[in-house]
C-alpha atoms as an extended CHARMM CRD file, in Angstrom:
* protein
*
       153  EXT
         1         1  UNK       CA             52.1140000000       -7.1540000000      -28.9200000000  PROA      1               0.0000000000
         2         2  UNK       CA             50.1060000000      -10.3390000000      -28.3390000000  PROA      2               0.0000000000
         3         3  UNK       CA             49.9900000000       -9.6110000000      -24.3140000000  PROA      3               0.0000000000
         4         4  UNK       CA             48.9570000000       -6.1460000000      -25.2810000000  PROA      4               0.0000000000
         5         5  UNK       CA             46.0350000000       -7.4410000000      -27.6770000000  PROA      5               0.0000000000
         6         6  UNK       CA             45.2020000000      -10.0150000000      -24.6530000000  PROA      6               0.0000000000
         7         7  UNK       CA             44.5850000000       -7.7570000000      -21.9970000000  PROA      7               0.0000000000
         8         8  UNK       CA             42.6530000000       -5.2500000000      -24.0530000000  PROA      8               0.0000000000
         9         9  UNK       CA             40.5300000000       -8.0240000000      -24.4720000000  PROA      9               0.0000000000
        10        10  UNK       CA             40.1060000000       -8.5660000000      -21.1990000000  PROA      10              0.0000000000
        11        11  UNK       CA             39.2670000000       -5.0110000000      -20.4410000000  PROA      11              0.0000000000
        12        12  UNK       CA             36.8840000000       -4.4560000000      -23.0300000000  PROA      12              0.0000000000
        13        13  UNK       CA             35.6170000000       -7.8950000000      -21.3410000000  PROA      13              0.0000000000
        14        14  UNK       CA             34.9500000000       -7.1300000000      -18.0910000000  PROA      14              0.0000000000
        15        15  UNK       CA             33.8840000000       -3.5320000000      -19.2810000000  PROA      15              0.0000000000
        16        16  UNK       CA             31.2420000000       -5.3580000000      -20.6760000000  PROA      16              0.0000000000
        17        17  UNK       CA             30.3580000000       -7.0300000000      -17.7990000000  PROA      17              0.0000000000
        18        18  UNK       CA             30.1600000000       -4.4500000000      -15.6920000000  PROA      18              0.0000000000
        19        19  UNK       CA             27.6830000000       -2.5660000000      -18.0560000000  PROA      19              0.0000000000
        20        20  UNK       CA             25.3790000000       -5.4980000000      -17.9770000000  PROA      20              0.0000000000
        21        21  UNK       CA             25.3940000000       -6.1070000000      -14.3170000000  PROA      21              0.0000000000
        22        22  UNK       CA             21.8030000000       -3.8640000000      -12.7810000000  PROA      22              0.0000000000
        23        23  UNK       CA             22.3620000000       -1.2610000000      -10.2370000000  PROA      23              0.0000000000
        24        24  UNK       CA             21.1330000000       -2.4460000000       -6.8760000000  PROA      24              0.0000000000
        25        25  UNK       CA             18.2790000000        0.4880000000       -6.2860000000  PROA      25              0.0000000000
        26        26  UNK       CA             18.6450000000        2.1390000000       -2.8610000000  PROA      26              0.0000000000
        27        27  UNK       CA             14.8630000000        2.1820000000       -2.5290000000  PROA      27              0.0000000000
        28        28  UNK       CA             13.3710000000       -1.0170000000       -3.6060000000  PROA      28              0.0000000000
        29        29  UNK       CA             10.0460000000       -0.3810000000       -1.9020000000  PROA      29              0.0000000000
        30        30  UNK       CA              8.8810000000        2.8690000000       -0.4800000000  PROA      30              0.0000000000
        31        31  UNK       CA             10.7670000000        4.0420000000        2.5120000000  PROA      31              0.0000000000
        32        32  UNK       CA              8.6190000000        3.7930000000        5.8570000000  PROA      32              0.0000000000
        33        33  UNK       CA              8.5990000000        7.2000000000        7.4550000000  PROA      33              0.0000000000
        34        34  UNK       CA              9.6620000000        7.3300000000       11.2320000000  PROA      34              0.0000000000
        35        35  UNK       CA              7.0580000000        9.3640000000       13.2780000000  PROA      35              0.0000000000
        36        36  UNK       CA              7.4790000000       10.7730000000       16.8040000000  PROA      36              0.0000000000
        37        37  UNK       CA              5.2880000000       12.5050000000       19.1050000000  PROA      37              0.0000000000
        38        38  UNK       CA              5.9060000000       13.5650000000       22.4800000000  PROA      38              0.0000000000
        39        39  UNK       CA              9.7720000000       11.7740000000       21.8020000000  PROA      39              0.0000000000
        40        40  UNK       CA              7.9760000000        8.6200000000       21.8180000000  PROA      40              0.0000000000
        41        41  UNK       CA              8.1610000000        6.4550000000       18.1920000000  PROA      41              0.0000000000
        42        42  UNK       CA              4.7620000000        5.9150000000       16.6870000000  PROA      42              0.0000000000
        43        43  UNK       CA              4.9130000000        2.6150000000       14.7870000000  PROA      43              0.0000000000
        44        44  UNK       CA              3.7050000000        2.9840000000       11.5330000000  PROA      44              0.0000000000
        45        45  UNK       CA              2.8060000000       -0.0930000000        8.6640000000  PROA      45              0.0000000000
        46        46  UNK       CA              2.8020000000        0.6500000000        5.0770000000  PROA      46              0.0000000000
        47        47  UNK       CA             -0.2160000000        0.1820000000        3.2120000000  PROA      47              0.0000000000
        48        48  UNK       CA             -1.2950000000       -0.1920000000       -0.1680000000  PROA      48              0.0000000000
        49        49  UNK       CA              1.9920000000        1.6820000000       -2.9290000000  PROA      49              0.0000000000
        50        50  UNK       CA              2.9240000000        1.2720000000       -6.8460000000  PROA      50              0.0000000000
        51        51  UNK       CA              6.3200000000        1.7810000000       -6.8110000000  PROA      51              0.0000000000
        52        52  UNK       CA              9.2000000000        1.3330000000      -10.0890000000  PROA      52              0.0000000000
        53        53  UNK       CA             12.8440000000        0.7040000000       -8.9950000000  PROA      53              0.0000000000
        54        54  UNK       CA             15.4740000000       -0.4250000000      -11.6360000000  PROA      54              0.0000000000
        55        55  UNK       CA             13.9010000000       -2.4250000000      -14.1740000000  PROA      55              0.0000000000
        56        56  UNK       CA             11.2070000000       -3.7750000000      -11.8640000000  PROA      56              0.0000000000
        57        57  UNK       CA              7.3450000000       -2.4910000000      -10.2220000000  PROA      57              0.0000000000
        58        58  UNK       CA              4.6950000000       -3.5240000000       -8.3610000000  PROA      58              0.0000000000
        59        59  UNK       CA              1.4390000000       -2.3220000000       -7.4380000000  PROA      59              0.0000000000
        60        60  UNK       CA              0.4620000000       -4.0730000000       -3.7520000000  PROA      60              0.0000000000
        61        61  UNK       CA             -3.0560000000       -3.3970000000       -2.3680000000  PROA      61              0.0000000000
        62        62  UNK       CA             -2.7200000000       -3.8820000000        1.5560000000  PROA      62              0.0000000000
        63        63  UNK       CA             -5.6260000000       -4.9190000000        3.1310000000  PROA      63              0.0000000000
        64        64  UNK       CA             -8.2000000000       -2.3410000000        5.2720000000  PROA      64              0.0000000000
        65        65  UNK       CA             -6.5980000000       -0.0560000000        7.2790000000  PROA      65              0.0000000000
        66        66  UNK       CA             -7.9070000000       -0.9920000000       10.5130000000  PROA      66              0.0000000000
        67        67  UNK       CA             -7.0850000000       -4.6590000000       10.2210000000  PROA      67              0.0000000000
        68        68  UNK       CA             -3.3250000000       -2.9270000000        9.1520000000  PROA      68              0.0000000000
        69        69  UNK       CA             -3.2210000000       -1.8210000000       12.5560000000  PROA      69              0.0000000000
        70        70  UNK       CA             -5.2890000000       -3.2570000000       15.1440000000  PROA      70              0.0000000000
        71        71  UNK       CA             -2.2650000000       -5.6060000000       16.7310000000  PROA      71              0.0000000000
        72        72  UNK       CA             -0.8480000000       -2.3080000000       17.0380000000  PROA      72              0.0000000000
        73        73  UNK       CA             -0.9880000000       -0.8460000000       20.3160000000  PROA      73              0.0000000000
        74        74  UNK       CA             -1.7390000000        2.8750000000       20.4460000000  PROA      74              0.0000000000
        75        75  UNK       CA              0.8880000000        5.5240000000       21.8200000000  PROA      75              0.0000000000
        76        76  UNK       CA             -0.6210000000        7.6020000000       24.0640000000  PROA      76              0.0000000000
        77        77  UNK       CA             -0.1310000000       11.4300000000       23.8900000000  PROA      77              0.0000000000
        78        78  UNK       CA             -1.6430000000       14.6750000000       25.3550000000  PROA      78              0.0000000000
        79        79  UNK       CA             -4.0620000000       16.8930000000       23.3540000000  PROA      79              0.0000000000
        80        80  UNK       CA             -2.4710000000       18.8590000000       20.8480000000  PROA      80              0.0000000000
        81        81  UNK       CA              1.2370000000       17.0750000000       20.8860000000  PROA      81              0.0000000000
        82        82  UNK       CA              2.7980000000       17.8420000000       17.7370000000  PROA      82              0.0000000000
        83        83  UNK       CA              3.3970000000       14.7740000000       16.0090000000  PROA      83              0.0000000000
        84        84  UNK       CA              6.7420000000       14.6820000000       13.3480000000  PROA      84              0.0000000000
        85        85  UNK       CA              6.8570000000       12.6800000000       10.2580000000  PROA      85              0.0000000000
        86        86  UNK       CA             10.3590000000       11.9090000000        8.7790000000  PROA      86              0.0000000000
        87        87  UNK       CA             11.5410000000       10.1210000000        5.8090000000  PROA      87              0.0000000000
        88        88  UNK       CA             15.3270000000        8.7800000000        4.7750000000  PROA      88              0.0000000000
        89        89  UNK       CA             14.3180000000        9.5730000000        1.3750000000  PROA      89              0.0000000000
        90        90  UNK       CA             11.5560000000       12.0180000000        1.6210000000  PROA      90              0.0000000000
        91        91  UNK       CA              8.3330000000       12.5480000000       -1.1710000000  PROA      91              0.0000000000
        92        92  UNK       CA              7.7760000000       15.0240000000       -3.9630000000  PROA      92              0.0000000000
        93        93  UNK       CA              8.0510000000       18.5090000000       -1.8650000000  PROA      93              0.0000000000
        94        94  UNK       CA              3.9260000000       19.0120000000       -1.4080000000  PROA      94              0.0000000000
        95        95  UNK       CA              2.9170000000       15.7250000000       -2.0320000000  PROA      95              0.0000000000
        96        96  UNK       CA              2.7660000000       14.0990000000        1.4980000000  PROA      96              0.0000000000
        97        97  UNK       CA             -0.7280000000       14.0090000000        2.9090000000  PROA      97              0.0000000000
        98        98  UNK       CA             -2.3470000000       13.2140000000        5.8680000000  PROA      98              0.0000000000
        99        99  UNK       CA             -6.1770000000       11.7280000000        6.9300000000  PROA      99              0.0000000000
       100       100  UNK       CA             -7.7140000000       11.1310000000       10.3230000000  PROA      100             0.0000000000
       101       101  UNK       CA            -10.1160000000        9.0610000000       11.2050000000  PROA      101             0.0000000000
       102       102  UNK       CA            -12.2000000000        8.6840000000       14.4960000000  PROA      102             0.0000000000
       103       103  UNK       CA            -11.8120000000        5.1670000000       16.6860000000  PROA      103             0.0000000000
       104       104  UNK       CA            -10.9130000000        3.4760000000       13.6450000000  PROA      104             0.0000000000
       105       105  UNK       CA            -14.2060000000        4.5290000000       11.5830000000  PROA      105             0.0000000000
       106       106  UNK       CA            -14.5330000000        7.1380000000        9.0700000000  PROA      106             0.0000000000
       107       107  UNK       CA            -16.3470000000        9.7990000000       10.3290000000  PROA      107             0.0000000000
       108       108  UNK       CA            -20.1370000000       10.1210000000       10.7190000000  PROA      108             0.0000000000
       109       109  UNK       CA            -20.9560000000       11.6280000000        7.4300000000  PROA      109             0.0000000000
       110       110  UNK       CA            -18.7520000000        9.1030000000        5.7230000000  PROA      110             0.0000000000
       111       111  UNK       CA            -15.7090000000       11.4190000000        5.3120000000  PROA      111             0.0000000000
       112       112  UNK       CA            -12.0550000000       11.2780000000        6.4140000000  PROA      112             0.0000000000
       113       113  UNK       CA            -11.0640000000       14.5360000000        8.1350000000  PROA      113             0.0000000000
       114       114  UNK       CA             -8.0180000000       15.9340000000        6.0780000000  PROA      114             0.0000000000
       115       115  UNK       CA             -5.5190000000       16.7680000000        8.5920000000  PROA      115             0.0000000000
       116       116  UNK       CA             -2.8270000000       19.7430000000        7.5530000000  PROA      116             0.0000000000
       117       117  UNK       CA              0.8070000000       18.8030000000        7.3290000000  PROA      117             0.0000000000
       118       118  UNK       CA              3.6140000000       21.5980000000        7.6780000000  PROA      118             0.0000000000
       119       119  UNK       CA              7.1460000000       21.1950000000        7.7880000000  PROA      119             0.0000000000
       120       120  UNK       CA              6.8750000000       17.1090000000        7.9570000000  PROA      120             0.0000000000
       121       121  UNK       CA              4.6130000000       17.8910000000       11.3700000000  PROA      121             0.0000000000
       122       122  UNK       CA              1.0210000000       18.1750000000       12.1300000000  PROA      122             0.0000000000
       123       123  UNK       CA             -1.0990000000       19.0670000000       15.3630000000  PROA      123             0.0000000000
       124       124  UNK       CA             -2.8510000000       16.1770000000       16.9400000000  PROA      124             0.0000000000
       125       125  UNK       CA             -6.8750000000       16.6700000000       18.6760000000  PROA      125             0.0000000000
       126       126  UNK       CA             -7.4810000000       18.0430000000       21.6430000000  PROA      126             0.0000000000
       127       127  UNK       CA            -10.6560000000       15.5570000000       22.0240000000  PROA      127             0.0000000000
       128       128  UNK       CA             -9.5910000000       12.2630000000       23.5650000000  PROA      128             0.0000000000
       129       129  UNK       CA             -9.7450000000        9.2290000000       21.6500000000  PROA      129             0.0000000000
       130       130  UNK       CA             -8.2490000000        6.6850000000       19.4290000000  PROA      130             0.0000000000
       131       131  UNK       CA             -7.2380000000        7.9450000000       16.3110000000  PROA      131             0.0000000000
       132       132  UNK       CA             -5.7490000000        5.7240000000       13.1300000000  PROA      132             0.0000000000
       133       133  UNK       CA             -4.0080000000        7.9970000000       10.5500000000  PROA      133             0.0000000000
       134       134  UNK       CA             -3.5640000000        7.1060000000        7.0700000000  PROA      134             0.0000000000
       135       135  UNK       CA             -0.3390000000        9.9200000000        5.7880000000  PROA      135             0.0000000000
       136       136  UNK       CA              0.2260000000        9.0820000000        2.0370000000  PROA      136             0.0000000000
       137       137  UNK       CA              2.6970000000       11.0150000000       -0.4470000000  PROA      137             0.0000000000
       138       138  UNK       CA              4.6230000000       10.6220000000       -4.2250000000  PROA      138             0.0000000000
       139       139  UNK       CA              8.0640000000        9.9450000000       -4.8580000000  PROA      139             0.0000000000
       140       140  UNK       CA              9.7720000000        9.9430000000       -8.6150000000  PROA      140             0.0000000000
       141       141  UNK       CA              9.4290000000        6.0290000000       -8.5470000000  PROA      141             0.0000000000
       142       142  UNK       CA              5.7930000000        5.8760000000       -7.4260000000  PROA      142             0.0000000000
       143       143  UNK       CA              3.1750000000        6.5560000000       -4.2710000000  PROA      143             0.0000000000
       144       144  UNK       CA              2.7920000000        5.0630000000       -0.7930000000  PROA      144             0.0000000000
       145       145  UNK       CA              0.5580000000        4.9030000000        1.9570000000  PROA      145             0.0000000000
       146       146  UNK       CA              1.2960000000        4.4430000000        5.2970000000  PROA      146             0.0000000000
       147       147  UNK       CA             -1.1050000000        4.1370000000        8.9730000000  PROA      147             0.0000000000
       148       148  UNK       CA             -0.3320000000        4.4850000000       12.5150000000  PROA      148             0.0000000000
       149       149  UNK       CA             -2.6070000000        4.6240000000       15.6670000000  PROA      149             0.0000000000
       150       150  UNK       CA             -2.8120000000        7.0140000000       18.4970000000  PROA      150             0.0000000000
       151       151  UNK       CA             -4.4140000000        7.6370000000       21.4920000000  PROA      151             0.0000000000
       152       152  UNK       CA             -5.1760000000       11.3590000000       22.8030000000  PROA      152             0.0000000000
       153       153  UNK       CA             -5.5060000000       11.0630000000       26.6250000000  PROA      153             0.0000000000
């Protein structure tokens, strides 16, 4: 009877245990999306997110955009190559967004162009240029931006 008392015990010790030990998130930050156009990967650097995981958050506020990116060299891609946006662990169905901007500048009357996404994919210009793109969506543990560069040649 005493082994018996001893190794319940035990089990109710290392039930214990196990209760107080944190689950390791699987998303500790928000996932970075994996963009392709024309089969080539666009490189893409998250910006500024709030994101909760376990028992912990954090609110980061990246610096501007175009100092983000600007080591970044730009892919080059034809006029109106669709470009695809994927995500491991994708956002809130209708939450992921997407801006363009012109050679790294808002455009002229101080606005970002909203750019339409369908089906994780949107259309790139037909007008050549450098474009930096600033895609953004909402997940259940928080929101995240994200920028890449491209050049339509």
């Amino acid at each position: 009877m005493k082994i018996w008392g001893t190794f319940m015990v035990c089990c109710l010790c290392i039930l214990t245990l196990m209760g107080c030990n944190p689950e390791i998130p699987k998303y500790p930050k928000p996932p970075l999306p994996t963009i392709t156009a024309d089969g080539k990967k666009v490189s893409a650097v998250r910006g500024s997110y709030c994101w909760k995981s376990g028992n912990k958050g954090e609110c980061v506020d990246a610096i501007e955009s175009t100092e983000l990116v600007k080591n970044h060299q730009p892919i080059p891609v034809l006029p109106q190559t669709k470009l695809l946006i994927h995500f491991d662990y994708p956002p809130k169905g209708g939450t992921l967004k997407a801006e363009q901007w012109s050679n790294g500048k808002t455009w002229a009357d101080g606005k970002v162009k909203p750019i339409p996404i369908q089906n994780q994919s949107m259309i790139l210009p037909h007008e050549k240029g450098k474009y930096i793109y600033h895609i953004y969506g909402n997940w259940k543990e928080g929101s995240a931006s994200y920028f890449f560069v491209i050049e339509v040649r």
